[in-house]
N, C-alpha and C positions, 0 to 999 in steps of 0.2 A: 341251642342256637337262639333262644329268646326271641326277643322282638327284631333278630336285627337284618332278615330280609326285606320282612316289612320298610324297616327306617331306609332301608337301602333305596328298596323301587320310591321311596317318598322323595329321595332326590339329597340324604344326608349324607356329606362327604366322609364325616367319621364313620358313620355305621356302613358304608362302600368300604373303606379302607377294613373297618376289622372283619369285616365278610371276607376280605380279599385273604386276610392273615387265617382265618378260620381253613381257608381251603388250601391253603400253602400250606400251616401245621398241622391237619387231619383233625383239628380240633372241632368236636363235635361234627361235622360232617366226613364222608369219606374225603384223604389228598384229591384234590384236582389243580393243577396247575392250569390249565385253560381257566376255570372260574376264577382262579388267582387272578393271574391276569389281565384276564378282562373284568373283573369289580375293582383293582388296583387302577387300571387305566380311568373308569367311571370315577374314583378318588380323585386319582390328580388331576380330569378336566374342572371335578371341582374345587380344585385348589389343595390338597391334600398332599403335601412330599412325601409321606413315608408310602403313598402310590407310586410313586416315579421310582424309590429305594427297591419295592417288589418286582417292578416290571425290568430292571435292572438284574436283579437278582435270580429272576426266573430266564431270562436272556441267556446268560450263561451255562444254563443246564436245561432248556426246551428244545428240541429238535425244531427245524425250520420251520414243516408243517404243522404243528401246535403251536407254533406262534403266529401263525399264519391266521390259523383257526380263531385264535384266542383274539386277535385283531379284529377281525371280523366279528368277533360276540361284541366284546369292547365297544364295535362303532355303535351296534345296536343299543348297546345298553347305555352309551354315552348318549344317542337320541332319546332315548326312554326315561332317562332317571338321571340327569341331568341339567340343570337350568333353575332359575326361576319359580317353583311352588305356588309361594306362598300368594296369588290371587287366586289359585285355582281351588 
């Protein structure tokens, strides 16, 4: 998984997006579709389409309640590690 939590919570929308792909393909982390998800949604508030492509994707094959769920991480992470950085 390299650095790429790290770049995530630091607010970078590519390293959000391949987190989000990591946990869709099982790649190097256990599958979770909620982390999918919700690091795909953090992508695409930062501008990231192939976020919008995941959340899409998982849509089709999440039961209501995990996407409910996953919504919910999503808002939080989208407060957290999205916006602005670089004065901070």
């Amino acid at each position: 998984m390299r650095g790429e939590p790290a770049a995530a919570r630091r607010g970078s929308g590519a390293a959000q997006l391949n987190l989000a792909q990591m946990y869709l393909d099982g790649r190097g982390v256990p599958p979770d579709p909620v982390e999918a998800h919700a690091w795909a949604d953090a992508a695409a508030a930062n501008g990231e389409p192939g976020g919008e492509r995941i959340i899409d994707r998982l849509a089709t094959v999440m039961p209501k309640t995990q996407r409910e769920h996953a919504r919910s991480l999503a808002a939080r992470y989208v407060e957290l590690y999205v916006g602005d950085f670089s004065s901070s």
